[in-house]
C-alpha positions as CSV (number, residue, x, y, z in Angstrom):
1,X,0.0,0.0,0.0
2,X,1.0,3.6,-0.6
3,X,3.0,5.3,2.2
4,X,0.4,8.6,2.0
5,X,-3.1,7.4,2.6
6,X,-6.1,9.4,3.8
7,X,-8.9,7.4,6.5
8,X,-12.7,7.8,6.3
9,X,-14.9,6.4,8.8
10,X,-18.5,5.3,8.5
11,X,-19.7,4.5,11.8
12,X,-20.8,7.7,12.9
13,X,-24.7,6.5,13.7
14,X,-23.1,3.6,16.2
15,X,-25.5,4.0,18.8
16,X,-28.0,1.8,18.4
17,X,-25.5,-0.7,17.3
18,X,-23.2,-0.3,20.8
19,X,-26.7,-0.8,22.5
20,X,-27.1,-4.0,20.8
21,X,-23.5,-4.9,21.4
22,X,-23.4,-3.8,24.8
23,X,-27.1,-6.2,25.3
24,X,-25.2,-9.1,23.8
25,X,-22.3,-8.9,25.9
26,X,-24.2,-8.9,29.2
27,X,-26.0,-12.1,27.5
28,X,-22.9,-13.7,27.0
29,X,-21.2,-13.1,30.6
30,X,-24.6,-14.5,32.2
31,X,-24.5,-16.9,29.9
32,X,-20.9,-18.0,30.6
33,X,-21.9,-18.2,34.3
34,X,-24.5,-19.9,33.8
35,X,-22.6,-22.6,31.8
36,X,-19.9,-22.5,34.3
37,X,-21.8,-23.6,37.1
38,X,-23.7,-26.1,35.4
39,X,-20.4,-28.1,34.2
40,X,-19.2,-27.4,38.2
41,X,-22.3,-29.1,39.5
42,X,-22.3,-32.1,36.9
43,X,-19.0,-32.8,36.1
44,X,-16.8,-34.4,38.7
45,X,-13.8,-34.3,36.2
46,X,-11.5,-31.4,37.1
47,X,-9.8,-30.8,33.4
48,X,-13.4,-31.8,31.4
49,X,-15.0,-28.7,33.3
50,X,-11.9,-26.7,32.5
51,X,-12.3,-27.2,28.8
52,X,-15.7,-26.7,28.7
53,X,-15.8,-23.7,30.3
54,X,-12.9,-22.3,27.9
55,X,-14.5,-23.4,25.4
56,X,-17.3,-21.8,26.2
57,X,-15.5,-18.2,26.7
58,X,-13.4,-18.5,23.6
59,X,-16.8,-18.9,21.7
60,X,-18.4,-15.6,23.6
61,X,-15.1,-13.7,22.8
62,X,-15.0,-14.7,18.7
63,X,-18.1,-13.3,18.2
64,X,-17.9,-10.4,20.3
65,X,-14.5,-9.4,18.1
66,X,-17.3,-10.3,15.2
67,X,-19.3,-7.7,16.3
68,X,-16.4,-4.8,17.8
69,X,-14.4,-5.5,14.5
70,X,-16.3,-3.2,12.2
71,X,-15.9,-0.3,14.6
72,X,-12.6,-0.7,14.0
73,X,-11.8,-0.4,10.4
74,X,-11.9,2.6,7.8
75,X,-12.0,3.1,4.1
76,X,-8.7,4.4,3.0
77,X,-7.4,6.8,-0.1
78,X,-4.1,6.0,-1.5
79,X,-2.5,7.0,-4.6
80,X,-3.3,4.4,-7.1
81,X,-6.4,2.6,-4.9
82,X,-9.2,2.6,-2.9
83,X,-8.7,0.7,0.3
84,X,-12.2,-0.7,1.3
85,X,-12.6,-2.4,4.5
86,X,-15.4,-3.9,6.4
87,X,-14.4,-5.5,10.0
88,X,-13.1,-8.5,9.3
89,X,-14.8,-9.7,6.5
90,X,-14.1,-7.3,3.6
91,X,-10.5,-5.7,2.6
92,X,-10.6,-4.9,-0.7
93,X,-8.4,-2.6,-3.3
94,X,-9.9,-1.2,-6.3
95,X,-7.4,0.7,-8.7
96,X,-9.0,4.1,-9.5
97,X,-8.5,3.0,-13.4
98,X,-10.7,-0.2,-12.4
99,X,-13.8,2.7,-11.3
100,X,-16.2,3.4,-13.6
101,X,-18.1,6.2,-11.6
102,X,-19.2,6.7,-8.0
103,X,-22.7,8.1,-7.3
104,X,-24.6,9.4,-4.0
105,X,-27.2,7.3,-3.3
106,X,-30.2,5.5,-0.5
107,X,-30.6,2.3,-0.5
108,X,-33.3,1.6,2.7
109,X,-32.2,-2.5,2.6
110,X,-29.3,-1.8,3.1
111,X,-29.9,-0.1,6.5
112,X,-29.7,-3.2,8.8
113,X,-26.0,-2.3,10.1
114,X,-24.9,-5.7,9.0
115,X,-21.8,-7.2,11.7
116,X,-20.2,-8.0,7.9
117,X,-20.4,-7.5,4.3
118,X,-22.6,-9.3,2.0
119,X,-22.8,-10.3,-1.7
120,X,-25.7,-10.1,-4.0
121,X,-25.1,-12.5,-6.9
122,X,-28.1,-11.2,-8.8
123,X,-26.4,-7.9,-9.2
124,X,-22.9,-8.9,-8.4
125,X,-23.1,-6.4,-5.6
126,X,-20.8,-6.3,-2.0
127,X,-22.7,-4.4,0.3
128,X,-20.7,-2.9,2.9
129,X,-23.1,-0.5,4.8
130,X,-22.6,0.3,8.5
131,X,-26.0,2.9,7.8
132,X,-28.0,4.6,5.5
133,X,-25.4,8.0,6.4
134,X,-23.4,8.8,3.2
135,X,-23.9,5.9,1.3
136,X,-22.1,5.7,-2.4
137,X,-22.3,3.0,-5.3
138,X,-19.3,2.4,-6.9
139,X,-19.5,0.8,-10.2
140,X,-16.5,-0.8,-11.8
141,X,-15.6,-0.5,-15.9
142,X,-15.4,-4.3,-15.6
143,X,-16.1,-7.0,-12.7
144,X,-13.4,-7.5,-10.9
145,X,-12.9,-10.4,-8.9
146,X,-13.1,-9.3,-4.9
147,X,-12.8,-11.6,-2.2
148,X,-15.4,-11.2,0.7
149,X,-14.1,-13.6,3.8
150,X,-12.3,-16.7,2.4
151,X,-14.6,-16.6,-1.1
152,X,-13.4,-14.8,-4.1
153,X,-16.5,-13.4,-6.4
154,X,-16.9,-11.5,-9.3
155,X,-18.0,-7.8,-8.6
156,X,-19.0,-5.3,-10.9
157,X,-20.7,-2.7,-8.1
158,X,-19.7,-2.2,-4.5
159,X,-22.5,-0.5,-2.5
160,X,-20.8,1.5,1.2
161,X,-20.7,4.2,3.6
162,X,-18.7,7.3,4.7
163,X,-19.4,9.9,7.3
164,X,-18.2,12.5,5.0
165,X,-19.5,11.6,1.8
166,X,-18.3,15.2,0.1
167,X,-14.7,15.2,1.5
168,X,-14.6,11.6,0.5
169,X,-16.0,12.1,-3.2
170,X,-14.0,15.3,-3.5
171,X,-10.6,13.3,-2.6
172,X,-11.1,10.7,-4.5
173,X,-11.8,12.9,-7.5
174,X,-8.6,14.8,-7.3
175,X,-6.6,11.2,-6.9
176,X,-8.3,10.2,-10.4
177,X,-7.4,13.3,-12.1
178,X,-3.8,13.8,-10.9
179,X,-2.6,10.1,-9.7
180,X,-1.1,8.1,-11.5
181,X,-4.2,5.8,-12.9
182,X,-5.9,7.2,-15.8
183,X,-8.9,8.0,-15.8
184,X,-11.6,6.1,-18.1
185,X,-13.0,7.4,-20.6
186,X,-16.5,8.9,-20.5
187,X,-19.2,6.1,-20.7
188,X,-20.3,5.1,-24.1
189,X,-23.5,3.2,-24.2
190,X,-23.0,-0.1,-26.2
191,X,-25.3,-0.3,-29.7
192,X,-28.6,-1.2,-29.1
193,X,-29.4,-4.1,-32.2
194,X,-32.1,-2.8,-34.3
195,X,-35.8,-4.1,-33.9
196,X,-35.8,-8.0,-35.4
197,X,-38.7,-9.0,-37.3
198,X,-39.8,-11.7,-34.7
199,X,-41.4,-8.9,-32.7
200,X,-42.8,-6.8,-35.7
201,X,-46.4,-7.9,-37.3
202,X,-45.6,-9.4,-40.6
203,X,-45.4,-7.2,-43.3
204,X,-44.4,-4.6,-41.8
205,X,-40.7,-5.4,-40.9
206,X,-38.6,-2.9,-41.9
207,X,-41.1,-0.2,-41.4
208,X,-39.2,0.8,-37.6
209,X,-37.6,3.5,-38.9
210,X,-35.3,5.7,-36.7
211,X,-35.4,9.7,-37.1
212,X,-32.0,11.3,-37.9
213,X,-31.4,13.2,-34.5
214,X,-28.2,13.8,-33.8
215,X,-26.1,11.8,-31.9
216,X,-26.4,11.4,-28.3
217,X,-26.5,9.3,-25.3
218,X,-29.6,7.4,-24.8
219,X,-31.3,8.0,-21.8
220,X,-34.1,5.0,-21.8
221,X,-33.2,1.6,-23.7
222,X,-35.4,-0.8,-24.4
223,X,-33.9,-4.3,-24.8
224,X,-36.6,-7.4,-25.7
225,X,-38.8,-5.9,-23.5
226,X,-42.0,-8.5,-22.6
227,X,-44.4,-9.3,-20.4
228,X,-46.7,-11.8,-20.2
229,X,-49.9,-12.5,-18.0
230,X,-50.9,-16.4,-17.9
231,X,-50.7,-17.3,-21.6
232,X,-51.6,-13.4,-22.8
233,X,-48.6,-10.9,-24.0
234,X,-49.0,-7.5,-22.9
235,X,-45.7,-6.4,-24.3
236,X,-44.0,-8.3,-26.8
237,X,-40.2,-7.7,-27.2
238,X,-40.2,-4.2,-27.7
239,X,-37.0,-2.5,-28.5
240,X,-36.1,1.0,-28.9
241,X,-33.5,3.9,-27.8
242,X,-34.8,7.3,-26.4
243,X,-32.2,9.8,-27.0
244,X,-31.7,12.6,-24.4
245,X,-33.6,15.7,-24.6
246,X,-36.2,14.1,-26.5
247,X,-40.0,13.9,-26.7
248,X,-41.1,10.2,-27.3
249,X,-44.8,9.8,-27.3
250,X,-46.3,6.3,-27.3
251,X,-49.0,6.3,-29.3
252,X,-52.1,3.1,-29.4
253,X,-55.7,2.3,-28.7
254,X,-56.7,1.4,-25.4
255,X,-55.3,-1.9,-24.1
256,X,-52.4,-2.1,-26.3
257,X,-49.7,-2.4,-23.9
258,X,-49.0,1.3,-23.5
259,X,-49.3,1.4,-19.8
260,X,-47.4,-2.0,-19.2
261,X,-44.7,-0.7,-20.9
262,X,-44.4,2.5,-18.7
263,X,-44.9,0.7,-15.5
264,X,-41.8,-1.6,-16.3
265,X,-39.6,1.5,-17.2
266,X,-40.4,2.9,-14.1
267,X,-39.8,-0.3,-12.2
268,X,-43.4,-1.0,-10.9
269,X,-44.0,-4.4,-12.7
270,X,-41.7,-6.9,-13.7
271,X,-40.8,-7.8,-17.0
272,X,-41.2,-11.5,-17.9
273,X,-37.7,-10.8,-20.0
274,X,-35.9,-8.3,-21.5
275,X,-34.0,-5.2,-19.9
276,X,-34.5,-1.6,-19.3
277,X,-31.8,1.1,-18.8
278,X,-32.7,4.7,-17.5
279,X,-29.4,6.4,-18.6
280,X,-26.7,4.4,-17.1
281,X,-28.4,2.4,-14.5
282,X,-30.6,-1.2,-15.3
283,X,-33.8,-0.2,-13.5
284,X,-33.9,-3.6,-11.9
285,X,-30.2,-3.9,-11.2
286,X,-29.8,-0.5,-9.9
287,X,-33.7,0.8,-9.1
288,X,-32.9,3.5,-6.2
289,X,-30.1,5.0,-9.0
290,X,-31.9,4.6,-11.8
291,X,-35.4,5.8,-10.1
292,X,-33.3,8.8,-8.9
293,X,-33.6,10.0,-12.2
294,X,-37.3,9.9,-13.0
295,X,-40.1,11.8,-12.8
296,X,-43.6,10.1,-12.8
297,X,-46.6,11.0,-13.5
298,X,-49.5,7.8,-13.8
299,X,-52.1,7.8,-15.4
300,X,-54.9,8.7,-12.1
301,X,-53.3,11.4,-9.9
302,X,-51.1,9.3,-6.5
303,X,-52.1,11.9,-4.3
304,X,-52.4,11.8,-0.2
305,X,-55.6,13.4,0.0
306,X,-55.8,14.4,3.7
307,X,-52.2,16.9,3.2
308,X,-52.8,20.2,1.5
309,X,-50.9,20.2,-2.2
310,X,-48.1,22.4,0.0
311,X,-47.6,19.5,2.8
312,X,-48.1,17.3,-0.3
313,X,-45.0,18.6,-2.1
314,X,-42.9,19.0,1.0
315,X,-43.4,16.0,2.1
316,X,-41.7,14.6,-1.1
317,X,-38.9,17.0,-1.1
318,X,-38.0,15.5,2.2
319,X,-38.1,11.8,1.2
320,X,-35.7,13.3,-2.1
321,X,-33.3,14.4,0.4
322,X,-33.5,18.1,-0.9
323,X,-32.8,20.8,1.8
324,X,-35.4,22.9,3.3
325,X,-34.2,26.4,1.8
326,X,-34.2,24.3,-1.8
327,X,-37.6,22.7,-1.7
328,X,-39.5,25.6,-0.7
329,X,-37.7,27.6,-3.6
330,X,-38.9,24.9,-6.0
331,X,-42.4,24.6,-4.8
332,X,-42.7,27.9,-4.7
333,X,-41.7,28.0,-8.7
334,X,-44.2,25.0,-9.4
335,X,-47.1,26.1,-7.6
336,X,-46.9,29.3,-9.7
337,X,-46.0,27.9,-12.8
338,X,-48.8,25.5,-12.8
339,X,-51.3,28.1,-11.4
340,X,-51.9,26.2,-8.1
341,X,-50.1,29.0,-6.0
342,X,-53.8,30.2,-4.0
343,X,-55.2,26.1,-3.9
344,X,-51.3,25.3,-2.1
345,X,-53.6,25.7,1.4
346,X,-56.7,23.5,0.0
347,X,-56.4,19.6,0.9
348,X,-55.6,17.4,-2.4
349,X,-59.0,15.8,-1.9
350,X,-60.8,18.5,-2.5
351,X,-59.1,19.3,-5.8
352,X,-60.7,18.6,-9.3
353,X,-59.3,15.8,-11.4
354,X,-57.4,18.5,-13.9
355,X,-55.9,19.8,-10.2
356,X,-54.7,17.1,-9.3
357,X,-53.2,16.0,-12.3
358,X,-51.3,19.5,-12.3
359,X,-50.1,18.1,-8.6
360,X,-48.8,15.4,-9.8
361,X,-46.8,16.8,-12.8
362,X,-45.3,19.5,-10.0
363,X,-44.3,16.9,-8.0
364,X,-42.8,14.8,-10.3
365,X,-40.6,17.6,-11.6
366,X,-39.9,18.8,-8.0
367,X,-36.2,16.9,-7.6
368,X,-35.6,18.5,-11.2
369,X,-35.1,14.9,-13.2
370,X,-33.5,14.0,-16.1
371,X,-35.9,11.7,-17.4
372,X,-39.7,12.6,-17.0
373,X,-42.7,9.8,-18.1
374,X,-46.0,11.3,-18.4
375,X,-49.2,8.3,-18.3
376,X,-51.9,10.3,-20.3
377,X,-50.5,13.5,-19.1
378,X,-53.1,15.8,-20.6
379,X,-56.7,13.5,-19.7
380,X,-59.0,15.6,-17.7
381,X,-57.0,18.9,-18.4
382,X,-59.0,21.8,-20.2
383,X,-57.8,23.4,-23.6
384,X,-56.2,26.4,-21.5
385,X,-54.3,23.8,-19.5
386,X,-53.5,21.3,-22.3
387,X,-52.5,24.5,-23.9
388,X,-49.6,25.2,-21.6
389,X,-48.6,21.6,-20.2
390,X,-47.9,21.1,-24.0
391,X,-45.5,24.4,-24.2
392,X,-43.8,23.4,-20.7
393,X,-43.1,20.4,-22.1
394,X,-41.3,22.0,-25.2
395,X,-39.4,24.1,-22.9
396,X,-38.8,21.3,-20.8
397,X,-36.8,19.3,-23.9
398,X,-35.5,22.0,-24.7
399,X,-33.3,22.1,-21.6
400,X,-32.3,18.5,-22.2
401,X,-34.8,16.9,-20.0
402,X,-36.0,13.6,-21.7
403,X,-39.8,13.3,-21.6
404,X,-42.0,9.8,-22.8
405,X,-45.4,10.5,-22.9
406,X,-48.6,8.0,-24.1
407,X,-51.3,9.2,-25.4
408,X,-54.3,9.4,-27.2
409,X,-54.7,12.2,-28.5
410,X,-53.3,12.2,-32.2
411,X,-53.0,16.1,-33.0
412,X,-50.8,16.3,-29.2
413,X,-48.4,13.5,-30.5
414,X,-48.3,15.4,-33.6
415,X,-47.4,18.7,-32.3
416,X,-45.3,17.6,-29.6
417,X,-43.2,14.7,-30.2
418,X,-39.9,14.5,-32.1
419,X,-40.3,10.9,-32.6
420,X,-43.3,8.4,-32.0
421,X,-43.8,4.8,-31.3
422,X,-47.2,3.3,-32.7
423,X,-48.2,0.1,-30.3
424,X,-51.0,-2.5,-30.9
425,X,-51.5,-6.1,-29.4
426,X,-48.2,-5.2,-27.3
427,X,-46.0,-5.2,-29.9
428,X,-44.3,-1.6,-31.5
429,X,-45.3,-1.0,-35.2
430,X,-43.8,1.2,-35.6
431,X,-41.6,4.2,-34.7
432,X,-40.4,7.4,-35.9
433,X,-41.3,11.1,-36.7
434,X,-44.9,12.4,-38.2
435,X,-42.9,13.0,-41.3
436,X,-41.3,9.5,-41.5
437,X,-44.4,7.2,-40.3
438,X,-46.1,9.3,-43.3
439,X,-43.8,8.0,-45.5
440,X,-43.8,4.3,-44.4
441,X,-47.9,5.0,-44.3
442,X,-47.6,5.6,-48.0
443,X,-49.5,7.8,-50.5
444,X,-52.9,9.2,-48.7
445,X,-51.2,9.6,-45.2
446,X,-51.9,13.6,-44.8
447,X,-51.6,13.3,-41.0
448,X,-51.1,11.0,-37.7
449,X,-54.5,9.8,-37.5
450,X,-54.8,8.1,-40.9
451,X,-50.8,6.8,-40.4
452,X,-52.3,5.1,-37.5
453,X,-55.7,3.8,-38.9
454,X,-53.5,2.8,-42.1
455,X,-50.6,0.4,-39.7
456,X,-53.5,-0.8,-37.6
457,X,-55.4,-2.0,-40.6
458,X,-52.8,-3.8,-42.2
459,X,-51.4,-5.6,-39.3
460,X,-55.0,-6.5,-38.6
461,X,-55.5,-7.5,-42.5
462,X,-52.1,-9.7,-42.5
463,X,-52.6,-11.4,-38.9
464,X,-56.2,-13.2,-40.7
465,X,-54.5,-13.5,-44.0
């Protein structure tokens, strides 16, 4: 190890934990007693009690160095490495050219103050968190293999804690830049294949079309995408890239999977296969990172109807994290941009349906994401409303904020949406801009509506062939 090294500690919430200890260790002495004066009374052989008894003690004292051990230890900062340690069962070095990124982030399971570290296999994950104070996820370029007690695994994300999360991630940044490990390049997302034709309704393979935006990162991917209920598909292997700053509207008849779809990006229903990335993060690999960056509107208003739409909004500032000063500046900015500044006092239960679903919207963009999905965004709204959800969502894009919206409404999609993805039976048409689906529509197709009507019909007309 280097000879300059800087320590960070991580047990700063130990309270609860010393408590437990402290319980334990009176157990154990009674215990010990106890046992001691049994083996006295029952055993009339001198050296057999003896034994027993240390025995005994030596059993107490392993596990109480167990449980003292990861009070102990400290993450350390060297030149070329990260030092992680865990008490005794995790000490680990990870090159800094070996890191892909480090992020802040929650993760409530991983709360429990374990006495050691832990491996998920699932997400090849150590989990080394003392609390849920200053925890970071560190995500290597490739796995590397780690060894957690006597068993060596392959690890491509390392979930911990530090009491001084900034000092830590400023440190560490400065060692990447100036050491001597290089740092990796920027992350570039791998190709995503293009739709096959086992997905697509026959006839029209070859119709997906992608627009020519420029070239960005992708901030939602779509990979084989499916769910299935019983023996029905909801969503058959649907495949497509979102680029950032983009306005992707989904665009089908009732029942055609639109929903489904949304709910798996935003991790409330698992898919039956396939994967889904929101920017860097696989939503059900990394859900509190990648949920971190959406915003979600559903399609009915998720409102607590006994707060006022003020308490409603603060309430979610404080389960972001954001800081008191912060979320009242934002709030303040929604309320009035969404013209709900003199209902803030009313309860939510008492709003109409188009209120509420102006709530919703406010809160979903109150942590400021980078990623917003809109179920049905302007249902219930009236034209003046519609009017200027649809302009805030321009300006919204415009910023570089990514924004998926279904819908029904055919002239919205049209006026709104750089690109847009035709669903029916589950499966995606397909996919493009008003200018191209026109195109792949053929001669007659003078807007949205009859492009749709047209696919429609002859998927319909080729399925009974």
């Amino acid at each position: 190890m280097d000879d300059v090294s800087q320590s960070f500690s991580y047990t700063a919430r130990r309270t609860t934990y010393l408590t437990i200890v402290c319980s334990l260790g009176f157990l154990f002495l009674a215990e010990s007693g106890g046992v001691a004066l049994l083996v006295t009374l029952l055993s009339h052989n001198l050296w057999l009690s003896l034994a027993i008894n240390l025995s005994h003690l030596a059993l107490c004292l392993f596990i109480m160095k167990m449980m003292l051990a990861v009070l102990f230890t400290r993450h350390q900062l060297t030149k070329t490495a990260l030092q992680l340690r865990y008490g005794s069962s995790l000490n680990v070095q990870i090159p800094y050219s070996a890191i892909l990124d480090i992020q802040p982030v929650r993760d409530m399971q991983a709360t429990a103050q374990p006495v050691s570290a832990r491996y998920d296999a699932g997400k090849q994950r150590i989990t080394a968190c003392f609390s849920d104070q200053g925890q970071l996820l560190l995500r290597c370029i490739h796995p590397l293999p780690l060894k957690l007690g006597r068993k060596e695994y392959q690890v491509s994300n390392l979930l911990f804690n530090v009491d001084q999360r900034d000092t830590f991630l400023a440190q560490i940044a400065l060692l990447r830049a100036t050491g001597t490990a290089e740092e990796p390049a920027e992350l570039e997302f791998a190709p995503v294949q293009k739709s096959s034709p086992a997905p697509t309704a026959p006839g029209l393979a070859g119709k997906t079309q992608k627009s020519a935006l420029p070239l960005q990162k992708s901030a939602i991917r779509l990979q084989g995408l499916t769910r299935t209920f019983a023996d029905f598909v909801a969503v058959d292997h649907v495949q497509m890239t979102i680029q950032e700053g983009e306005i992707y509207g989904f665009l089908g008849s009732n029942g055609a999977g639109k929903t489904t779809t949304i709910k798996m990006l935003v991790g409330l229903l698992e898919p039956s296969s396939g994967q889904v990335w929101m920017g860097e993060y696989n939503v059900w690999q990394d859900p509190v990172a990648a949920r971190a960056l959406i915003g979600y509107v559903a399609d009915r208003a998720l409102l607590y109807e006994r707060l006022t739409g003020r308490e409603f909004l603060q309430f979610l500032a404080q389960i972001r994290g954001l800081s008191e000063e912060l979320a009242e500046r934002r709030i303040t900015h929604l309320l009035e941009m969404l013209a709900l500044s003199d209902q803030a006092g009313q309860l939510c239960g008492s709003y109409s349906f188009g209120m509420k679903r102006k709530l919703a919207l406010a809160a979903a963009l109150l942590h400021e994401p980078r990623i917003l999905i809109l179920d049905e965004p302007l249902n219930g709204l009236d034209p003046r409303s519609a009017r200027y959800i649809k302009d805030l969502l321009l300006q919204l894009a415009a910023g570089g904020t990514t924004i998926l919206l279904s819908t029904h409404d055919l002239a919205t999609a049209e006026a709104v949406c750089d690109r847009v993805g035709i669903f029916h039976r589950g499966r995606l048409l397909a996919e493009g801009s008003t200018s191209e689906l026109r195109q792949l529509a053929g001669a007659g197709a003078a807007d949205l509506e009859t492009v749709f009507l047209q696919l429609i019909q002859e998927q319909k007309a080729e399925v009974t062939a």
